[in-house]
N, C-alpha and C positions, 0 to 999 in steps of 0.2 A: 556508514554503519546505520543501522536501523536498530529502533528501537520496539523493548517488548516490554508486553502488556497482557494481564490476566482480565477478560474478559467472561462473566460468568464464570463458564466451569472451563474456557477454553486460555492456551496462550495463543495472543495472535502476535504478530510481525509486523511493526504498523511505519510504512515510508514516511519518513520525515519532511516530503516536503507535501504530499497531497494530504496526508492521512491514512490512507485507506489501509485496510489491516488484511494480512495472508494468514494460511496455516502454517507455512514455514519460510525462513530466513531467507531463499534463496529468489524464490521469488520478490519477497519484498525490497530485496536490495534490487533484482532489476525493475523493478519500480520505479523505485530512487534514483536509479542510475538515468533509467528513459526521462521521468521527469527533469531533473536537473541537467540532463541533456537541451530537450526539447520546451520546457519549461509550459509542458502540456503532459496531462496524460495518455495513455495507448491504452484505448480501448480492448484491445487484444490481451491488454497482462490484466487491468480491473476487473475483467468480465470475470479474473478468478477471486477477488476479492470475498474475504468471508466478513470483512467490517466494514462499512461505507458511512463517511463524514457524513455532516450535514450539510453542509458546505464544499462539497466536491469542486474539481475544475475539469473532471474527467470528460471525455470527448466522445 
């Protein structure tokens, strides 16, 4: 399950294990799912990211 979060005026969808925040739930849990998979993240799902950590581990 991923967690949500109002940012400004936006809700983002934020993976529990990178950070990194979606526009919508479904994304964010394949996120979740790839990192705690891989225990790295896919380039391919961040590059949709609308919130990026500070501290990323993205690849």
């Amino acid at each position: 399950m991923v967690s949500q979060r109002i940012i400004g005026d936006h809700t983002v969808y934020l993976c529990d294990e990178c950070g990194f925040g979606y526009s919508n739930p479904e994304t964010a849990q394949e996120c979740q799912d790839y990192c705690s998979t891989h225990n790295a993240c896919s380039f391919e799902i961040t590059v949709n990211a609308i919130y990026r950590p500070q501290n990323s581990r993205a690849v």
